[in-house]
MINUVEX-580001 format. One record per residue (C-alpha): x, y, z. Coordinates in steps of 0.05 Angstrom, whole numbers, plus 5000, padded with zeros to 4 digits. Layout:
BEGIN
XYZ...
This chain:
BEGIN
633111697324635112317351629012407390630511767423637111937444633612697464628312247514634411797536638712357553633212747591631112057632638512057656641312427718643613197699650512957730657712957693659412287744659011747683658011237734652811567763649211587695650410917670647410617731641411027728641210797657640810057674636010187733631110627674632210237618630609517670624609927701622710107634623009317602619409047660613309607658612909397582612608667610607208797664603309167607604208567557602508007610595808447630594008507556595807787538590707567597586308077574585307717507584907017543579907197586584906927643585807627682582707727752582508317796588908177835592508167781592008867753591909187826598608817842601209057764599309707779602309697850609009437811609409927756609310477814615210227846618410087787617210847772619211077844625810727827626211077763625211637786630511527848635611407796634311967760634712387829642112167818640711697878643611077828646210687873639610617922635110547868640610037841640909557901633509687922631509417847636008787853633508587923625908757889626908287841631107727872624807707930620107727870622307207830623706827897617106777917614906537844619606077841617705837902610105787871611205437810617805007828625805017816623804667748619205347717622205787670620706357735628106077750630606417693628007067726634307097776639007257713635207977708637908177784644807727779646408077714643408857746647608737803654508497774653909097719651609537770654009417828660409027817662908227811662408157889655308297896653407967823656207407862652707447928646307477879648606897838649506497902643006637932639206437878643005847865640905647943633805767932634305317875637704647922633004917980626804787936628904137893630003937959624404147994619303887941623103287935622003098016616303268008616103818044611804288000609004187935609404727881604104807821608304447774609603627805615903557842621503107805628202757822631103127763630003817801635403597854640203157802639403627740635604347752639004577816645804387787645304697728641605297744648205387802653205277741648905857698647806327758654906327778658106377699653806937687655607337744661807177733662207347649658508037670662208297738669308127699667308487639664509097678670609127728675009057661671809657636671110077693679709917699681310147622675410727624678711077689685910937639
């Protein structure tokens, strides 16, 4: 395991400024997860026989930013590459929400930036996250449900009475359980 703390260590910034470090850590470590997720999704439709052209060039196209980010955190430019990968994500999962409906497990997708951005940017702007998505959510259900657009999967009362609620009450908790435990530690660390 030491050579995995070695490679760790040398992704990281070459700065004493802990903060500095452990946000470049998430912004790796998250660019890191979702490259091995592009790579995985390609190879799963590999095997299906359900890839298609598109697919790989806008993968590949993702996996560079993602490593332009990675790289801008390891700069030491944290905080950018912070807040640039939580609005990438949060317009990402957006738009395939917006494809597949409030009722898709793409919903789930807005906990990756809500959690990135209330451990790495603070409680206030896990929040803002938190509420955003949560309004994407009610815009959809009740978009679809006035028929307004139609997403791949069929539109449903319980999208307005039951997703869009609950998905608010998740959003917000988790922003919440994250920012207060990373402001609590940033309080008794500086101690």
């Amino acid at each position: 395991m030491n050579w995995f703390k070695g490679i760790w260590e040398w992704l990281l910034p070459a700065t004493k400024d802990t903060l500095t470090r452990g946000r470049a850590g998430l912004v790796i470590a998250t660019c890191l997860g979702l490259t091995a997720a592009v790579g995985g999704l390609i190879l799963t439709w590999i095997v299906s026989g359900d890839l298609q052209g598109e697919t790989v060039v806008a993968g590949a196209l993702l996996i560079a930013v993602l490593a332009g980010l990675g790289a801008l955190a390891r700069a030491g430019r944290a905080l950018l590459a912070t807040w640039l990968l939580v609005i990438l994500l949060t317009l990402l999962t957006t738009a395939d929400v917006a494809a597949y409906g409030v009722a898709s497990t793409a919903s789930a997708g807005f906990m990756v930036p809500i959690v990135l951005a209330a451990c790495g940017l603070g409680l206030w702007p896990g929040l803002v996250i938190a509420t955003f998505s949560a309004a994407v959510a009610w815009l959809l259900a009740w978009a679809e449900n006035a028929g307004w657009y139609e997403p791949l999967l069929p539109p449903d009362i319980s999208h307005l009475t039951f997703d869009a609620p609950a998905l608010t009450v998740l959003f917000l908790l988790v922003a919440l359980i994250v920012g207060l435990w990373t402001r609590h530690l940033g309080r008794t660390g500086s101690k």
